[in-house]
N, C-alpha and C positions, 0 to 999 in steps of 0.2 A: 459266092465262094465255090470250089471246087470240094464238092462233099462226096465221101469214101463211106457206103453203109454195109455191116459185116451182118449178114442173114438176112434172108427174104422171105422171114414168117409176118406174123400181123404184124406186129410193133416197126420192123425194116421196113413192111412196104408204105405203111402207113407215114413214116416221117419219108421215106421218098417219094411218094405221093405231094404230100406234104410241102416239101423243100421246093419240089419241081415247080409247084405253082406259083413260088417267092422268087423265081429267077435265078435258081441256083444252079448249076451243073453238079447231078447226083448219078454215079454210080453203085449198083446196091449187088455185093457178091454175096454168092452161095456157096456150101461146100457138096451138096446133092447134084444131083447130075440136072435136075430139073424142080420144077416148083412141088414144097414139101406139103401132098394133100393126104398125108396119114392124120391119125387124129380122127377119133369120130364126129361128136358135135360140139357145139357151144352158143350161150345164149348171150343174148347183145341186151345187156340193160339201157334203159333212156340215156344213159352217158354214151356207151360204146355205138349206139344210133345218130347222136347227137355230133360224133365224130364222125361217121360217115356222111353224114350233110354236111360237114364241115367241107369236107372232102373232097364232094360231088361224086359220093359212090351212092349209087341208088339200092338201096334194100327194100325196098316194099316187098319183093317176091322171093327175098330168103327164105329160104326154113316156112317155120308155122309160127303165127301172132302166140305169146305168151300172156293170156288176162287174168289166171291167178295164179296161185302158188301154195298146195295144200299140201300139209303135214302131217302122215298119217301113224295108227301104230303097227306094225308089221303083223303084231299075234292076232290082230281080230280088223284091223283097218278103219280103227276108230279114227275118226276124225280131231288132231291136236287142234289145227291151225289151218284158217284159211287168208293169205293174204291178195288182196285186190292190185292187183297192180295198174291198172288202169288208172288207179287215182294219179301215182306216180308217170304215169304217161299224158295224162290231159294236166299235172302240174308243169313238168317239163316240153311238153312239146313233141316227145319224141316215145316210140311205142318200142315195146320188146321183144323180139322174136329169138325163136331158137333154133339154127341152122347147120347143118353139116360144115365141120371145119375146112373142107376142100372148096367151097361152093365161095366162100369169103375170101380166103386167099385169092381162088381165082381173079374176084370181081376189084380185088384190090392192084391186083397187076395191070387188070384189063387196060388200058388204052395210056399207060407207060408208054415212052417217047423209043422207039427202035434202038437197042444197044446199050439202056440204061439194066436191064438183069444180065448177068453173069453166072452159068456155073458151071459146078465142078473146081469150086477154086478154094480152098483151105488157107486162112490165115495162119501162117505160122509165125512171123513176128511184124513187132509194129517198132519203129524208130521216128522220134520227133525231135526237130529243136524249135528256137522263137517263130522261124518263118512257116515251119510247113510238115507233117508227116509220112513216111510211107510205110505203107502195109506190103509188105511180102506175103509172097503166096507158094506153097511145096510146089508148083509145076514151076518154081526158079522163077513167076514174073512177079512183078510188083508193079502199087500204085500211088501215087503221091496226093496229096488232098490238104487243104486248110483246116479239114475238121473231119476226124475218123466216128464214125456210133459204133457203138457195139451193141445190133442189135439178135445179138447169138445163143441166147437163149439159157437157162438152169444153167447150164456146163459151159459158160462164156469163155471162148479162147480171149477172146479181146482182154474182157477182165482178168482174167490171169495173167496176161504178160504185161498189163500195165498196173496190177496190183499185186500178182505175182503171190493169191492165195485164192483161193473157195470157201465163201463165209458159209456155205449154205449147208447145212447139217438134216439127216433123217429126221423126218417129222412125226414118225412112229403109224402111220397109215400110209395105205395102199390103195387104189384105183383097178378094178377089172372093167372094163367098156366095151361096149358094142352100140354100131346103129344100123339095124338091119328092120326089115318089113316084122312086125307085132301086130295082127288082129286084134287089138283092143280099145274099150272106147277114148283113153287117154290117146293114141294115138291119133286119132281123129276130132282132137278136143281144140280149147285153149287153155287147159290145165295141165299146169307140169306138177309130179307128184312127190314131194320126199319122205318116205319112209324108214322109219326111225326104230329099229329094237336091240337089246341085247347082244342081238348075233352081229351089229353093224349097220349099216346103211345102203339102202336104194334109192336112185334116183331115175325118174321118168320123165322124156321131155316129148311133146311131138315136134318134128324135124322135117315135116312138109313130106308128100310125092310121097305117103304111107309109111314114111319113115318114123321108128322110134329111138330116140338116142334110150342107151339104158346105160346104169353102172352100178358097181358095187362095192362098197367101202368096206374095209373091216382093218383091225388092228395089225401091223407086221412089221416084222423086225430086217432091218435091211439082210440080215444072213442068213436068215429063212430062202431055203427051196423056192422055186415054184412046182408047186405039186405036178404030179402024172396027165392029169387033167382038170384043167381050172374049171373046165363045166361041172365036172363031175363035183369038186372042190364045194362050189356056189350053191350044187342042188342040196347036197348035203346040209349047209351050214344055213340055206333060207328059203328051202324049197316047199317048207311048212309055210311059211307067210303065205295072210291070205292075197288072193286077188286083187291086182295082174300081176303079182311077181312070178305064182308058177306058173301062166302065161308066157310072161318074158322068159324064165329059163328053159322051158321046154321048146321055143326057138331059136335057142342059143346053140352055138356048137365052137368048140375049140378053134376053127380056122376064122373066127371073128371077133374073137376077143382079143384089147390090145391090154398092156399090164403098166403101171402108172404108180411110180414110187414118191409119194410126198413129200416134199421137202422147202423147207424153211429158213429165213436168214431174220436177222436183227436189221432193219432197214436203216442206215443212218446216213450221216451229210456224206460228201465227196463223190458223187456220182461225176465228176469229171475229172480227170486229170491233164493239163496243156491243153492238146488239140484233141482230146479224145474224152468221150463220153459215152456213158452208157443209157438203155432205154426197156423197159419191157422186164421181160426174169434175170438178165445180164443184171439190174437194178435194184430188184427186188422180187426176189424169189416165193412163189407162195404157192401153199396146197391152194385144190382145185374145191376146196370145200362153202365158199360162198359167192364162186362162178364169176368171178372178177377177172381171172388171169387175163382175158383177151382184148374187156374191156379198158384195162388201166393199162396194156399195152399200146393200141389206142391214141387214148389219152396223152400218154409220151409222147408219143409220134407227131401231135397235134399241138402239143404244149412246146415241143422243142423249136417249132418253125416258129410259132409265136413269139417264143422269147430273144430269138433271134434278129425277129423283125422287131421288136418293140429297142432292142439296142443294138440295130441297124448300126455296123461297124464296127463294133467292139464285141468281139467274139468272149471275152473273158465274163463281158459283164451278160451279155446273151445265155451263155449256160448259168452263169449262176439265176437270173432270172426265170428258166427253166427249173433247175432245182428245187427254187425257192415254191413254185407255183404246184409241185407236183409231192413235196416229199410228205405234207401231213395228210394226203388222199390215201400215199404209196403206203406209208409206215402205218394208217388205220387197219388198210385194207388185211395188210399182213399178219397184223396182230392180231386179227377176229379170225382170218383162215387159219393163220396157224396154231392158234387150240383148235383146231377141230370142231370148234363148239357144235356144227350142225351135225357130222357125224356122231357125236354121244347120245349115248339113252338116257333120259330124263322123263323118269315116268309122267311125272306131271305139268311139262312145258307145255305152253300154250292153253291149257285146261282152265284158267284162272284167268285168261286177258282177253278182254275182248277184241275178235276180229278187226275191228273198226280204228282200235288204237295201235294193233301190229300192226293195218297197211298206214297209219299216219308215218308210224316209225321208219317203216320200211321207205317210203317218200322222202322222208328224214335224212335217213341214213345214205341215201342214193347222191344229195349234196354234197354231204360232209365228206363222202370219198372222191369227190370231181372235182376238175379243174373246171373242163368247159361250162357245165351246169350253172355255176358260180359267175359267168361271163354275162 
């Protein structure tokens, strides 16, 4: 088929990665002048690995290995929770690392057929009928295609003009990030840390080459300000926390923090309409709170060529096939990010359960949201 893919973040490049190795003719448009490597870091669970083998993108040298995942308490750095993640990488096959969002993009583009990216091209409308679709684009051109993705991100042009609303509503959290060099020993670890109090949330990842992804959660209302300065903001509100967080904020400076408004949708059926379908946060939108976004983008990307090829010819029955494979991963996934649940204070989470049955869960819980896993 002649496939038309709108954005060339993970979820775009991934399904035209994807598609190209099924024989398909795919071009994948951007509205950026060039490939979008903002975004600090992000960690690739055994499923989001597990798609890049699929892939034949090679990760071994992403980021830093992720082998546990401890939960601490902000006012004294007690120790909640430590989960093993290993266990869930020698069940699955596939390890976790956590890597600069630029460095993934890249390695997803890399070796793309000449002439398959495009940018600087803004979708402004899409027209289908039985035979075929074309996407219009504001510089007056356009492209015609057997099957459009919309793989465009929270703020989906695609999905608006074939659905022609924004299900996706404030999720009542905010996101402050940076990944910049931190002298500390999480940095240098295979421990990523989340700490948990009152004032909101910290998260610590290492990100490889002395890199440490950081961020900060806290409660916000979309018509809230952003204050004078958000470093100043941050010391203020968690600069008491102990060790490495006044670490981390006494490295920080305003020209490296990016700001990250959470936001959330009710995931339900009809991710296609005709010739067009959606893939990634166009799909199903979710806070960044249990580090899924990238991997269940992914997933899409890997699930859609699948279902394509499995109803080889019949494109109606292909996407619903897709759908069907992907929506109760999409819709868990959402519903656990979007309470927040790991952003809230919970004096006593973790205190009570032992290690050993968090990382079974956590193993658990890594299937139930996956397609490929399940393959």
């Amino acid at each position: 088929m002649r496939v038309v893919v709108i954005g060339a973040g993970i979820g775009g490049l991934a399904a035209t990665r994807a598609l190209i190795a099924d024989g398909h003719e795919v071009a994948c448009y951007e509205r950026a002048e060039a490939l979008r490597t903002s975004g600090s870091a992000l960690t690739l669970w055994s499923n989001g690995t597990a798609v890049l083998h699929a892939l034949g993108v090679p990760y071994d040298d992403l980021g830093a290995p992720i082998d546990y995942l401890a939960m601490l308490r902000g006012s004294d750095a007690r120790m909640l929770m430590d989960i093993d993640c290993t266990r869930a990488a020698a069940r699955y096959g596939y390890p976790h690392r956590s890597t600069p969002r630029r460095d993934l993009i890249r390695r997803l583009a890399d070796g793309l057929p000449e002439g398959t990216l495009h940018f600087g091209r803004r979708a402004v409308s899409i027209d289908q009928d039985p035979g075929s679709a074309e996407v219009r684009f504001a510089d007056g051109t356009a492209a015609s295609a057997d099957l459009v993705i919309g793989a465009d991100g929270s703020r989906s042009v695609v999905r608006d003009l074939v659905y022609g609303a924004d299900p996706t509503r404030p999720a009542g959290w905010a996101t402050w990030q940076g990944l910049t060099p931190v002298d500390v020993e999480t940095t240098h670890s295979r421990r990523g840390l989340m700490i948990v109090g009152r004032e909101g949330f910290c998260g610590l990842m290492p990100a490889g080459n002395g890199l440490l992804q950081w961020w900060f959660d806290r409660p916000w209302n979309a018509e809230d300000p952003q204050p004078p300065s958000v470093t100043a903001m941050l010391k203020e509100r968690f600069g008491h926390w102990a060790s490495p967080v006044a670490e981390t904020l006494a490295a920080a400076d305003d020209s490296q923090i990016e700001f990250f408004a959470h936001r959330r949708q009710k995931v339900t059926r009809g991710w296609s309409r005709g010739r067009v379908v959606l893939l990634g946060d166009a799909a199903h939108t979710m806070p960044p709170t249990v580090a899924q976004g990238a991997n269940q983008a992914l997933e899409d990307g890997w699930a859609l060529a699948r279902g394509l090829r499995l109803k080889e010819g019949d494109l109606p029955a292909g996407l619903a096939e897709y759908e069907r494979s992907r929506l109760k991963g999409a819709r868990l996934t959402q519903m656990v990010a979007g309470s927040e649940v790991t952003d809230k204070y919970r004096p006593g989470a973790g205190l009570l359960t032992p290690n050993a049955l968090i990382s079974w869960f956590y193993t658990r819980w890594l299937k139930m949201i996956s397609t490929i896993l399940n393959q």
